[in-house]
BAFI-3210 file (N, C-alpha, C; in Angstrom, 3 decimals, decimal comma, padded with zeros to 6 digits):
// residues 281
n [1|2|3|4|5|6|7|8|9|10|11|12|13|14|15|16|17|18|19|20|21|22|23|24|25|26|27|28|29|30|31|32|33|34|35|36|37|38|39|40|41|42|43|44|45|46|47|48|49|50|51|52|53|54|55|56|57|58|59|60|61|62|63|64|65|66|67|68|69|70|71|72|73|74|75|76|77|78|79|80|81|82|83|84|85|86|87|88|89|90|91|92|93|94|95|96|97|98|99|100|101|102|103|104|105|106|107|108|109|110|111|112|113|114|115|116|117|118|119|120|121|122|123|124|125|126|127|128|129|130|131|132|133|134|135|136|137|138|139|140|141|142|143|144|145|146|147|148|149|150|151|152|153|154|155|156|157|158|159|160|161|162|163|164|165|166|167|168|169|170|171|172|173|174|175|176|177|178|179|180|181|182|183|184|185|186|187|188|189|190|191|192|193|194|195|196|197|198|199|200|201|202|203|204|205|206|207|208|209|210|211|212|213|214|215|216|217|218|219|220|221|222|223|224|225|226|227|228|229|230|231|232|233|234|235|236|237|238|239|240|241|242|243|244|245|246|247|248|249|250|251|252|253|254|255|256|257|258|259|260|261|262|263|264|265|266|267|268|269|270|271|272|273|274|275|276|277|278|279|280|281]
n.u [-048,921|-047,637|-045,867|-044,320|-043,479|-041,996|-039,832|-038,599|-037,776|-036,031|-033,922|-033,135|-031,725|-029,237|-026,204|-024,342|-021,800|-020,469|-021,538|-020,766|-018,155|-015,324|-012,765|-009,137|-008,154|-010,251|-011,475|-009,494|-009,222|-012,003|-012,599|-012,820|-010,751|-007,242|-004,039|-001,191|001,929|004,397|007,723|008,975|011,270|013,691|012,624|010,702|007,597|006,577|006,825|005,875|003,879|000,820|-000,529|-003,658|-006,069|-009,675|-011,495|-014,629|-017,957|-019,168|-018,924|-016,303|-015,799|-012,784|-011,161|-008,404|-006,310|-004,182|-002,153|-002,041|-000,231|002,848|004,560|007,354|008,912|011,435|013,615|015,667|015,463|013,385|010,163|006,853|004,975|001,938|000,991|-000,974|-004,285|-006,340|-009,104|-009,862|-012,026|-013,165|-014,094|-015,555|-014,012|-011,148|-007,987|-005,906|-002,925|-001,584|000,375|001,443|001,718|004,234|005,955|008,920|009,319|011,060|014,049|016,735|016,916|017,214|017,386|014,222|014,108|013,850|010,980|010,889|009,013|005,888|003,435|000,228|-000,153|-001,186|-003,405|-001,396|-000,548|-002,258|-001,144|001,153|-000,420|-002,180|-000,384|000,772|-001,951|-002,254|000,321|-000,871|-002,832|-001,826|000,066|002,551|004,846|008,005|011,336|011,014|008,373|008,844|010,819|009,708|008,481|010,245|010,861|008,759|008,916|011,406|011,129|011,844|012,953|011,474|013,306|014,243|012,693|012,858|013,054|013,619|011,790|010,904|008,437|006,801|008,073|007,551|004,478|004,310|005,874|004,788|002,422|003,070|003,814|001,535|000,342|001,917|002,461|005,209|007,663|008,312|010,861|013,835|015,238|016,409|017,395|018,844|020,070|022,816|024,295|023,018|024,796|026,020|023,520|021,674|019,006|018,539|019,963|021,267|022,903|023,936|024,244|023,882|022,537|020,135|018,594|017,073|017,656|016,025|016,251|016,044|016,906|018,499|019,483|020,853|024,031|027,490|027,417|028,295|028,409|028,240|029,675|029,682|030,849|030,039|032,052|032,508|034,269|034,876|033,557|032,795|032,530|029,736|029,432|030,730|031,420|029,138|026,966|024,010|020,508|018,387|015,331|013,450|014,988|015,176|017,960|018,849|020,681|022,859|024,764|027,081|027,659|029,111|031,036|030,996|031,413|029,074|026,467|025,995|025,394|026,027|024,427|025,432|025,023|026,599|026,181|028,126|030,060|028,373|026,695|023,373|021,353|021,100|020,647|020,536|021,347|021,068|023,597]
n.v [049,883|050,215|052,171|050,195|048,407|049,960|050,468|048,481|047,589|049,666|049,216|046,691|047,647|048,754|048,849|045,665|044,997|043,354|041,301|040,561|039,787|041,905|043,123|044,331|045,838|047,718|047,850|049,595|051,853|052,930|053,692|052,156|050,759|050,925|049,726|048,829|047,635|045,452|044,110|041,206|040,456|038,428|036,943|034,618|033,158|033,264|036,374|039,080|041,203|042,109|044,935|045,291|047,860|048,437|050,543|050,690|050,837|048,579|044,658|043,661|041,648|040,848|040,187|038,414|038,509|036,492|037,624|040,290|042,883|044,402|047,463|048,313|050,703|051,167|051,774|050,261|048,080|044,298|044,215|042,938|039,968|038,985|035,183|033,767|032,765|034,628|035,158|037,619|038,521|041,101|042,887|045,650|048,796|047,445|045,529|044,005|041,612|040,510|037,403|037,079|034,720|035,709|036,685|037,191|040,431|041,438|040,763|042,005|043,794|044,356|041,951|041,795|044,267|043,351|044,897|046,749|048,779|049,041|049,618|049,242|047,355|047,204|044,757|041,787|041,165|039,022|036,615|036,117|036,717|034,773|032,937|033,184|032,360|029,515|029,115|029,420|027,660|025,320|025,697|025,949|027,378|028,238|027,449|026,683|027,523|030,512|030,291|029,591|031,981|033,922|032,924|033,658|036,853|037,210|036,309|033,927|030,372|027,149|025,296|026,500|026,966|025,486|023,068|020,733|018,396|016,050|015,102|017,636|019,654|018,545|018,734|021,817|022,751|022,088|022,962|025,516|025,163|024,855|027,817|028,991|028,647|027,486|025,397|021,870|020,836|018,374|018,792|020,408|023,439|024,352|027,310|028,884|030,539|033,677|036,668|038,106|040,094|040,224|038,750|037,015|035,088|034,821|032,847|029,800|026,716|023,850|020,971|019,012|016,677|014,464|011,706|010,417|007,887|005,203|002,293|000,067|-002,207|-004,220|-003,541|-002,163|001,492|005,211|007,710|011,039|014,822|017,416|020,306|023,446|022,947|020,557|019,580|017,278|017,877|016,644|013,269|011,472|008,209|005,742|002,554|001,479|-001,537|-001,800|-002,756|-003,519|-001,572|000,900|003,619|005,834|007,502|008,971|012,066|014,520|017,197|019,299|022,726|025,064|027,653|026,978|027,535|030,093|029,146|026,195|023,240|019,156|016,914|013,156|010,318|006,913|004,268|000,735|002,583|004,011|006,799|007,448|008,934|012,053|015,000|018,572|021,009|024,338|027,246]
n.w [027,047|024,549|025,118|026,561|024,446|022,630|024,451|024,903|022,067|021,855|023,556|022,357|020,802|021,240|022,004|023,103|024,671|026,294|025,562|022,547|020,994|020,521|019,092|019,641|018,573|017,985|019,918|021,568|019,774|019,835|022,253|024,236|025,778|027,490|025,942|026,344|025,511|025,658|025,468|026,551|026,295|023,961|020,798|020,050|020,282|023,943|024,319|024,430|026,701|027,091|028,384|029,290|030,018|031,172|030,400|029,960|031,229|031,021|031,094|028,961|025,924|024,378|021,710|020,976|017,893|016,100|013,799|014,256|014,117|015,679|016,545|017,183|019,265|019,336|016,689|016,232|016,953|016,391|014,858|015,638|015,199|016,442|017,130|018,367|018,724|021,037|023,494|025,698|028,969|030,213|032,798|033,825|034,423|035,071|035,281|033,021|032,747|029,342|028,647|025,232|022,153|020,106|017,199|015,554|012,870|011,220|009,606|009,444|011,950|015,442|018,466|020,260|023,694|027,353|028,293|026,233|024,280|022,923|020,033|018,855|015,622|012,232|010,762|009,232|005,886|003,432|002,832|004,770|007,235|007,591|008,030|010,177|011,153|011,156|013,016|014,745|014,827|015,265|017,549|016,475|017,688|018,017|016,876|014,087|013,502|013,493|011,794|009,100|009,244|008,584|006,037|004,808|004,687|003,704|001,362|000,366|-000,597|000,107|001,037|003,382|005,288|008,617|011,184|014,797|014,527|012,656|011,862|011,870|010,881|008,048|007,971|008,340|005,832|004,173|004,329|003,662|000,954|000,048|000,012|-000,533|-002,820|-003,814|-004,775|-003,008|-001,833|-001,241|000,432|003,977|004,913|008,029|009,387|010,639|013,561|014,520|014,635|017,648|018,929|017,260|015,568|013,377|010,496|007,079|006,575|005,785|007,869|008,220|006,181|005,349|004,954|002,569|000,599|-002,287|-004,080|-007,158|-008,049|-010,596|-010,498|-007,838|-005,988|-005,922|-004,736|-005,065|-002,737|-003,032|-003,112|-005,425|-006,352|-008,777|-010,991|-011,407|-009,647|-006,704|-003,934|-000,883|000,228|000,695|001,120|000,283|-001,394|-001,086|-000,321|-002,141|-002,398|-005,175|-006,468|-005,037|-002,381|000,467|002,079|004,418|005,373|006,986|006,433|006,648|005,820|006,380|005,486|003,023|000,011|-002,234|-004,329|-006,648|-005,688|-006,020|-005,126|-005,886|-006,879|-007,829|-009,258|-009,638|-010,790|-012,700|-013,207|-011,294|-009,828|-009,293|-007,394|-006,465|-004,570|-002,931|-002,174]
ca.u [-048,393|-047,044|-044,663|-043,473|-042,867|-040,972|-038,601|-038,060|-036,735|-034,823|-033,078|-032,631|-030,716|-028,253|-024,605|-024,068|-020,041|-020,078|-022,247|-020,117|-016,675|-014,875|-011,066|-008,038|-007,639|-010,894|-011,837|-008,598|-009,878|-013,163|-011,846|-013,395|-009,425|-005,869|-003,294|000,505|002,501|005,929|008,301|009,330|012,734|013,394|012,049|010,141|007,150|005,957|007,492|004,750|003,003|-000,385|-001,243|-004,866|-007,416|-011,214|-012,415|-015,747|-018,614|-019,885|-017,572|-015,769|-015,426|-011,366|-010,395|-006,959|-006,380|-003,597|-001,815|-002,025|001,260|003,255|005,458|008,614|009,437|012,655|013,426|016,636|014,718|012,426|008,853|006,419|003,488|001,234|000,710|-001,831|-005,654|-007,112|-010,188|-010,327|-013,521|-012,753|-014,752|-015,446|-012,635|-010,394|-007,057|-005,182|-001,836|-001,747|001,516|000,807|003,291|004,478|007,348|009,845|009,194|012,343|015,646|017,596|016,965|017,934|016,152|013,954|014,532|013,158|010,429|010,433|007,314|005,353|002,362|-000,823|-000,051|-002,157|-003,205|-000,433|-000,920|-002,835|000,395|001,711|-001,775|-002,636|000,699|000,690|-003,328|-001,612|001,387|-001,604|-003,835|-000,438|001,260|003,963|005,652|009,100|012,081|010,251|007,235|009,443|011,400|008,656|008,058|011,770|010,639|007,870|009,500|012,163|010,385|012,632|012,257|010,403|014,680|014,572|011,479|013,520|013,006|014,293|011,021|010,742|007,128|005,741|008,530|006,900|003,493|004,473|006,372|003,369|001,399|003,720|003,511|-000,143|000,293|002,603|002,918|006,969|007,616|008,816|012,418|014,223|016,208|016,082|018,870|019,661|021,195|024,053|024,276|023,237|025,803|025,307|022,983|021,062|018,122|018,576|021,525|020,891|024,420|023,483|025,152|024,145|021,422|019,210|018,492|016,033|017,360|015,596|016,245|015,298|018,011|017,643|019,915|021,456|025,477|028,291|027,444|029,606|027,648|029,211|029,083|030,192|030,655|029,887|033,328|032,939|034,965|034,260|033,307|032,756|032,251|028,924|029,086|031,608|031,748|027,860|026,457|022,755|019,338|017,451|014,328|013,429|015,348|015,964|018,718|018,931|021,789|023,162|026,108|027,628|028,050|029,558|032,309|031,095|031,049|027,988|026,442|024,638|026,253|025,080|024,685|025,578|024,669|026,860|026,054|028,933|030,690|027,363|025,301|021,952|020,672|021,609|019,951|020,948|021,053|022,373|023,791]
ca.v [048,759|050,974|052,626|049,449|047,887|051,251|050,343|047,033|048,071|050,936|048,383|045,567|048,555|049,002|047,729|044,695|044,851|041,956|040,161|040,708|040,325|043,184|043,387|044,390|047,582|048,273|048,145|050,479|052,722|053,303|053,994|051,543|050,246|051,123|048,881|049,006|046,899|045,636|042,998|040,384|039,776|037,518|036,796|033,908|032,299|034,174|037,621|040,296|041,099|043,237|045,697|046,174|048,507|048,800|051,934|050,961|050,748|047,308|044,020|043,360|040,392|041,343|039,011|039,296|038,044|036,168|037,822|041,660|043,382|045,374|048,193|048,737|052,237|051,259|051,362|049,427|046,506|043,886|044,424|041,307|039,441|038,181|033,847|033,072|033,539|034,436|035,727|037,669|038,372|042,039|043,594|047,399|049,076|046,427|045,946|042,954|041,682|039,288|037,048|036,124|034,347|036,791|035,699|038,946|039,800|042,382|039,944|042,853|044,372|043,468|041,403|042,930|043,607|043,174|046,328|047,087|049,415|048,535|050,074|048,206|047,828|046,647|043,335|041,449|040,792|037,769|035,252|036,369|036,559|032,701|031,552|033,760|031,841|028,617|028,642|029,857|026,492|024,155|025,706|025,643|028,812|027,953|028,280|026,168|028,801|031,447|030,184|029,685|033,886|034,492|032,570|034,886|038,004|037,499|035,893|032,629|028,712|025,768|024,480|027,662|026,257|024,096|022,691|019,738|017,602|015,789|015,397|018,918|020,386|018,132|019,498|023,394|023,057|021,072|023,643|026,654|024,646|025,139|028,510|029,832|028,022|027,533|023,947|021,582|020,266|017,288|019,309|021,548|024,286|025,118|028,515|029,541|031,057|035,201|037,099|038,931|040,974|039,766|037,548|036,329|035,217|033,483|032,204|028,051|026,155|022,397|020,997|017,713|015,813|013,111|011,538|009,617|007,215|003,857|001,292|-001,008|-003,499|-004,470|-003,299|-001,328|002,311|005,839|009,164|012,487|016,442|017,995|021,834|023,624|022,536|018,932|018,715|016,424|018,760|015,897|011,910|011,213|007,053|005,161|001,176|000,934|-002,495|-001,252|-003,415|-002,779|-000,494|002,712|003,601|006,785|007,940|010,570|012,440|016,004|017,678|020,166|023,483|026,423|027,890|026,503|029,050|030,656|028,225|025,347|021,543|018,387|015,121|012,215|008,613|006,189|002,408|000,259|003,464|004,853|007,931|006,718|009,956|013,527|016,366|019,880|022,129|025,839|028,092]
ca.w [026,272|023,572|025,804|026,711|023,420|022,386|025,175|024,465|020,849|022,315|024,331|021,867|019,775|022,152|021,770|024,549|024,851|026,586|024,978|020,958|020,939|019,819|018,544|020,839|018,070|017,822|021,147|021,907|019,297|019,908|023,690|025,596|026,636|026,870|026,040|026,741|024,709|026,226|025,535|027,715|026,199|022,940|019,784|019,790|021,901|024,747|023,865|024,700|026,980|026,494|029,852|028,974|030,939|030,616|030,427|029,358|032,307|030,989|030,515|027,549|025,396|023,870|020,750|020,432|017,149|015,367|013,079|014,144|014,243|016,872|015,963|018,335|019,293|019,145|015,286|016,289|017,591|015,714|014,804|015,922|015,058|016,969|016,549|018,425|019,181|022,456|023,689|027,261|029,046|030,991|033,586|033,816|035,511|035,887|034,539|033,007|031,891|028,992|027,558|024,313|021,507|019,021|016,641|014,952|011,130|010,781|010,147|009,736|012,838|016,818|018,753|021,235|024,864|028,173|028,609|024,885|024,109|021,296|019,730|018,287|014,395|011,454|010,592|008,707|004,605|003,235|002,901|006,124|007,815|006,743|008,292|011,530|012,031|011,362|013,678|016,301|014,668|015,426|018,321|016,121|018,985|018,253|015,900|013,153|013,014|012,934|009,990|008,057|009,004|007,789|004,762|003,526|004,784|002,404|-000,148|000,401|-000,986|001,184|001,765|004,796|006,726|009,280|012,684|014,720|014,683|011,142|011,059|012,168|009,902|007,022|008,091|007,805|004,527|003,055|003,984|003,231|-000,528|-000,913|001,034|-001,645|-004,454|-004,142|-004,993|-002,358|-001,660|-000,724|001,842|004,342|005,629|008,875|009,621|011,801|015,382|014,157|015,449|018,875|019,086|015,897|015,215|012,374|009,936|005,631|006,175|006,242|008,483|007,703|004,913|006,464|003,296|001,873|-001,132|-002,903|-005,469|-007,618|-008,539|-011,320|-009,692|-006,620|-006,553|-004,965|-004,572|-004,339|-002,820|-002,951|-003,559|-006,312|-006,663|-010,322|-011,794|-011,274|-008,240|-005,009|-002,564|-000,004|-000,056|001,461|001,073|-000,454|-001,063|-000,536|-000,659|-002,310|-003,027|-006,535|-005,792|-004,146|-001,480|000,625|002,292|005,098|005,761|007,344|005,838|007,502|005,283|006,834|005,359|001,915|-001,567|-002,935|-005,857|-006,733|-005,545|-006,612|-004,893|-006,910|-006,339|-008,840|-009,144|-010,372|-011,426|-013,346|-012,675|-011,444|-010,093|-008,605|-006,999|-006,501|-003,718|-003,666|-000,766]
c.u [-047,470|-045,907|-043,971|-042,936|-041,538|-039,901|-037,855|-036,737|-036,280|-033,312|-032,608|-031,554|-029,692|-027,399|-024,260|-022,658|-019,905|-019,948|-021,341|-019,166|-016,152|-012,994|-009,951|-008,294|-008,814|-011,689|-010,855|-008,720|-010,936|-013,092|-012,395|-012,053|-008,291|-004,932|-001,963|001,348|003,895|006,445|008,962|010,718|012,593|012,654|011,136|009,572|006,346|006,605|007,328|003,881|001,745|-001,050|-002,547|-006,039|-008,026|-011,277|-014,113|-016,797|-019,792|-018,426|-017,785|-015,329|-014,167|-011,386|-009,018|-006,600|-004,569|-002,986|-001,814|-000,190|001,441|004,521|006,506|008,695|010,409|013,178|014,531|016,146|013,416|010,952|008,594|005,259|003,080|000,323|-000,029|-002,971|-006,041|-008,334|-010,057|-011,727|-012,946|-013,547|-014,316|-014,646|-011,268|-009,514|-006,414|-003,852|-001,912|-000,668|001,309|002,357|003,156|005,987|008,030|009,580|010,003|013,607|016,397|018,039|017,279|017,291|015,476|014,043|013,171|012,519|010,612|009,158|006,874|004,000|001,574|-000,595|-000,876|-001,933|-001,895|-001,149|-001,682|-002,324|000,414|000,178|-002,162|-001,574|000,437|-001,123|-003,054|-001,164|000,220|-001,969|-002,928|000,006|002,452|004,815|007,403|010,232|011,673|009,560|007,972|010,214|011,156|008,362|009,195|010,951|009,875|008,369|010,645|012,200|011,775|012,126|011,814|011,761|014,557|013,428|011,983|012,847|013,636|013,073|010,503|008,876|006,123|006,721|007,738|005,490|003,719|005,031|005,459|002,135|001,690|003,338|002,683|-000,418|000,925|002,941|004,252|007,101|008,734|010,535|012,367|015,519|015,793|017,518|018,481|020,435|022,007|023,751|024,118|024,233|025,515|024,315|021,666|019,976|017,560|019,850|021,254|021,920|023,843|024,287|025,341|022,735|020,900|018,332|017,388|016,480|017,350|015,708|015,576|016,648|017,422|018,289|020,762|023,262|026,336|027,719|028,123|028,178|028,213|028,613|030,167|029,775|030,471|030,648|032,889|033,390|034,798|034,887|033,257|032,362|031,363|029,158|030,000|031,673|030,392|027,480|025,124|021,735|018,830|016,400|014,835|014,037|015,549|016,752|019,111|020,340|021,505|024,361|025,915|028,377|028,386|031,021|032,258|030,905|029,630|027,458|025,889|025,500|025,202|025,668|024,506|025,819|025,040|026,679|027,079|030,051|029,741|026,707|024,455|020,851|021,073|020,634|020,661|020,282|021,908|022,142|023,612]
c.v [049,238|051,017|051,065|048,350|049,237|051,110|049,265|047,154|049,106|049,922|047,524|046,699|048,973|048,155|046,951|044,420|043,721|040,705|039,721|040,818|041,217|043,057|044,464|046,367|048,110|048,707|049,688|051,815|053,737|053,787|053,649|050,706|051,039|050,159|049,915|047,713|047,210|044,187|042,308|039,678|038,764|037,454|035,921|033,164|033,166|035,430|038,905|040,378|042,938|043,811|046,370|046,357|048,768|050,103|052,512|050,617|049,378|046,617|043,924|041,903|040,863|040,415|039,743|038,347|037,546|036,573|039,766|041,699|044,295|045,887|048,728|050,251|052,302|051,147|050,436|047,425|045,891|044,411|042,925|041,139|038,487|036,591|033,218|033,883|033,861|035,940|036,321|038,608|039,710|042,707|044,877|047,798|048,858|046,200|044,302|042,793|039,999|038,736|036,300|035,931|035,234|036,286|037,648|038,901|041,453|041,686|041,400|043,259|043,832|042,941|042,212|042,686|043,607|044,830|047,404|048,203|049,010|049,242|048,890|048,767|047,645|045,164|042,920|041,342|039,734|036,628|035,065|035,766|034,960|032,316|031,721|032,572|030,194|027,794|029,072|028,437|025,408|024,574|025,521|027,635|028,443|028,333|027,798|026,891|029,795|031,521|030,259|031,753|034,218|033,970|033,416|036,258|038,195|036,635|034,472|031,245|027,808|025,334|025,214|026,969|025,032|024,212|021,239|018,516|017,323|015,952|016,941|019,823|020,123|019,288|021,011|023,494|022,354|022,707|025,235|026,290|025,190|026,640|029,624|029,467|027,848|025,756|023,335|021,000|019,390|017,979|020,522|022,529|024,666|026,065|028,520|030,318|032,586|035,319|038,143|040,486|041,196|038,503|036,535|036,673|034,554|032,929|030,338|027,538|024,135|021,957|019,455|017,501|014,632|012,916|010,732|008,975|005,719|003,202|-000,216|-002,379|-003,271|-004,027|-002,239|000,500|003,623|006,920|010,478|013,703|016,869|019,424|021,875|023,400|021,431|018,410|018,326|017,256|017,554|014,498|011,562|009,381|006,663|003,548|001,085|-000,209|-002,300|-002,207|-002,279|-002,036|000,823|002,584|005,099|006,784|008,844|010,772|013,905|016,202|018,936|021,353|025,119|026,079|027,539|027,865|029,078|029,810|027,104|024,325|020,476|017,071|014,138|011,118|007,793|004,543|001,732|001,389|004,470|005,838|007,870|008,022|011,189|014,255|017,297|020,558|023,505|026,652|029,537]
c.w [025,156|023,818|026,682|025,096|022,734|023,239|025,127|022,822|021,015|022,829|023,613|020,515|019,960|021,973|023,042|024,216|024,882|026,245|023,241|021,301|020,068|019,772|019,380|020,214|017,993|018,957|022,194|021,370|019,492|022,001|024,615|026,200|026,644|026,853|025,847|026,595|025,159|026,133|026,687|027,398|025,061|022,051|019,031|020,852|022,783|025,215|024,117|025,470|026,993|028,246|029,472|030,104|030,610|030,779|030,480|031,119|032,482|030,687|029,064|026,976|024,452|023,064|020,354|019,555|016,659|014,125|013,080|014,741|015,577|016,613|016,878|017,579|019,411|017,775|015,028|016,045|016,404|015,750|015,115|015,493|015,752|016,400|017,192|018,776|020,315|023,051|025,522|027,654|030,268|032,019|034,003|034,927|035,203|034,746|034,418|032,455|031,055|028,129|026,624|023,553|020,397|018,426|015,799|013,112|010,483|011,088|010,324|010,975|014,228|017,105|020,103|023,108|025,679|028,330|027,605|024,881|022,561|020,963|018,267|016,516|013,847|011,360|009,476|006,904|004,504|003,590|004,419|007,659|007,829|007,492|009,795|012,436|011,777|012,257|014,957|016,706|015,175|016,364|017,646|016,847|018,948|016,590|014,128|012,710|012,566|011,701|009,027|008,062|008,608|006,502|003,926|003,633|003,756|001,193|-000,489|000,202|000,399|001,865|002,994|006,011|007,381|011,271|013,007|014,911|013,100|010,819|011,410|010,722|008,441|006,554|007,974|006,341|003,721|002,840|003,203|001,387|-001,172|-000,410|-000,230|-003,186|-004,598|-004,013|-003,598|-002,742|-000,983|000,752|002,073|005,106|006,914|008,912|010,823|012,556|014,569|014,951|016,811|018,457|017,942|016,026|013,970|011,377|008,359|005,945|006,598|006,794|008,608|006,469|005,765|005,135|003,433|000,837|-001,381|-004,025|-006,316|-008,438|-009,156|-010,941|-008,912|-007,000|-005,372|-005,521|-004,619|-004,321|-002,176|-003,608|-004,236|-006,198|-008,683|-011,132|-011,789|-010,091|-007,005|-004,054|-001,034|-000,433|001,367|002,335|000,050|-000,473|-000,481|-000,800|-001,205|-002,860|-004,397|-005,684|-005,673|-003,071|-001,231|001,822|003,153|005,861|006,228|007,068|005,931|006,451|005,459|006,344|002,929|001,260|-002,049|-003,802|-005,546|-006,536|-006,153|-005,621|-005,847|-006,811|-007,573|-008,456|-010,023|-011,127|-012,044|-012,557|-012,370|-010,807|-009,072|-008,538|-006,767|-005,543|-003,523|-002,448|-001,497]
res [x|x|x|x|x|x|x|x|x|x|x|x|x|x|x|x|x|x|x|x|x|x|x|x|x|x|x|x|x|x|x|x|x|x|x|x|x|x|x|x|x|x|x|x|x|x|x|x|x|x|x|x|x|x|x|x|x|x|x|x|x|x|x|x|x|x|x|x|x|x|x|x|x|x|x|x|x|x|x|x|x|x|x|x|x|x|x|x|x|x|x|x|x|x|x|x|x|x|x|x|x|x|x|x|x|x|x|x|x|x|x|x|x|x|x|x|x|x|x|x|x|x|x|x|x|x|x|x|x|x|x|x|x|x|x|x|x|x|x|x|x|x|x|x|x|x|x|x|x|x|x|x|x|x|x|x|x|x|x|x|x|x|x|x|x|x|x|x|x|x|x|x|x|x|x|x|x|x|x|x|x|x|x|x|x|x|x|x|x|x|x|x|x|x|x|x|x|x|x|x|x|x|x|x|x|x|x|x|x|x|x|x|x|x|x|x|x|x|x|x|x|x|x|x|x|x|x|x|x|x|x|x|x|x|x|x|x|x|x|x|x|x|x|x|x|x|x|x|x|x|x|x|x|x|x|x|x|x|x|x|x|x|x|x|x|x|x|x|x|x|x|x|x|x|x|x|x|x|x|x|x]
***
């Protein structure tokens, strides 16, 4: 009886692989896998895929986590982070391939190609980390998520977090808000086409506006952009017919080609000033 309780807690002391999930790097580490990290072309989405083999002689429960990095051996080519979660379930031996979404977090650099190599990096920072388990929590896999990862990579305002779906964009820059503390905006920028061979460009190419105002009475209108001199950069609205109240306003104005510096939109009632905002390329 002895000698069988002694085996019992021999056995319940024993590491069950299968049974505990274990981490892509730590599992690669500790050398119960190998992985082989290779791009699938592009920079955003389903980008990477992971060639991992068991080694170990029990299965494996793999968490491949959200927010671990992957370091191109090309130093030309982007680095990536991995944006979403997924769990695979491996059996001893046996070999898998897995495409997960990974977004790029080197603008500078190219974008990466088809059959890339990549090696397993570290997890990402706090900031970064928090957005990367996010865009996993949202499916946000597209150029929206990624903007938001330009945004903290170069330590850029809430205007850079763009996409073309108003309310998911809302939802990421709400959360980027409480995410970073950078106060929100009434607009957001769009960038320009990078240039070949490039994945990313700051140069803005249009601004996608909300502006909001409150009119104390009903009247003709004028709305326009002013540069830092004073002078009308463009005439949004001219000869508006406008109700008293709150009202907003959505527009897109088209700024490529514009100068460096801060503009101002400027909404006059009857000729008067009634209220301006400021946005800066």
């Amino acid at each position: 009886m002895k000698q069988l309780l002694l085996l019992l807690l021999v056995c319940a002391t024993l590491p069950v692989l299968g049974a505990t999930p274990i981490s892509l790097k730590e599992a690669m580490t500790k050398g119960y896998i190998t992985v082989k990290a290779v791009g699938e072309g592009g920079f955003t989405g389903k980008v990477m895929a992971l060639n991992i083999e068991s080694l170990s002689k029990k299965e494996l429960t793999i968490d491949i986590p959200a927010g671990l990095t992957l370091d191109s051996e090309d130093s030309t080519e982007q680095d990536l982070i991995i944006t979403e979660d997924r769990q695979l379930v491996l059996a001893s031996g046996t070999k898998r391939k897995v495409v997960i979404n990974a977004m790029c977090i080197q603008p500078s650099n190219g974008s990466p190609s088809m059959g890339s190599s990549y090696l397993l990096g570290a997890m990402a920072g706090d900031t970064l980390l928090k957005l990367a388990q996010y865009i996993a929590q949202k499916n946000y896999h597209d150029d929206l998520g990624q903007s938001a990862v330009w945004a903290i990579i170069n330590g850029d305002g809430l205007e850079n977090v763009y996409g073309i779906d108003p309310a998911k964009m809302k939802d990421l820059v709400n959360y980027m808000h409480t995410l970073t503390g950078k106060p929100l905006t009434w607009y957001n920028v769009e960038k320009a086409t990078p240039p070949p061979g490039q994945v990313f460009t700051q140069e803005p190419a249009i601004i996608h506006a909300n502006f909001e105002f409150a009119l104390p009475m009903a009247g003709t209108a004028h709305l326009a952009i002013y540069n830092e001199g004073g002078e009308t950069v463009m005439v949004i609205q001219e000869n508006m017919m406008v109700k008293s109240g709150k009202s907003t306003m959505k527009f897109r104005i088209e700024v490529r080609g514009y100068e460096e510096g801060k503009y101002y939109v400027r909404l006059k009632l009857n000729g008067k000033l009634q209220e301006e905002k400021v946005f800066e390329l």
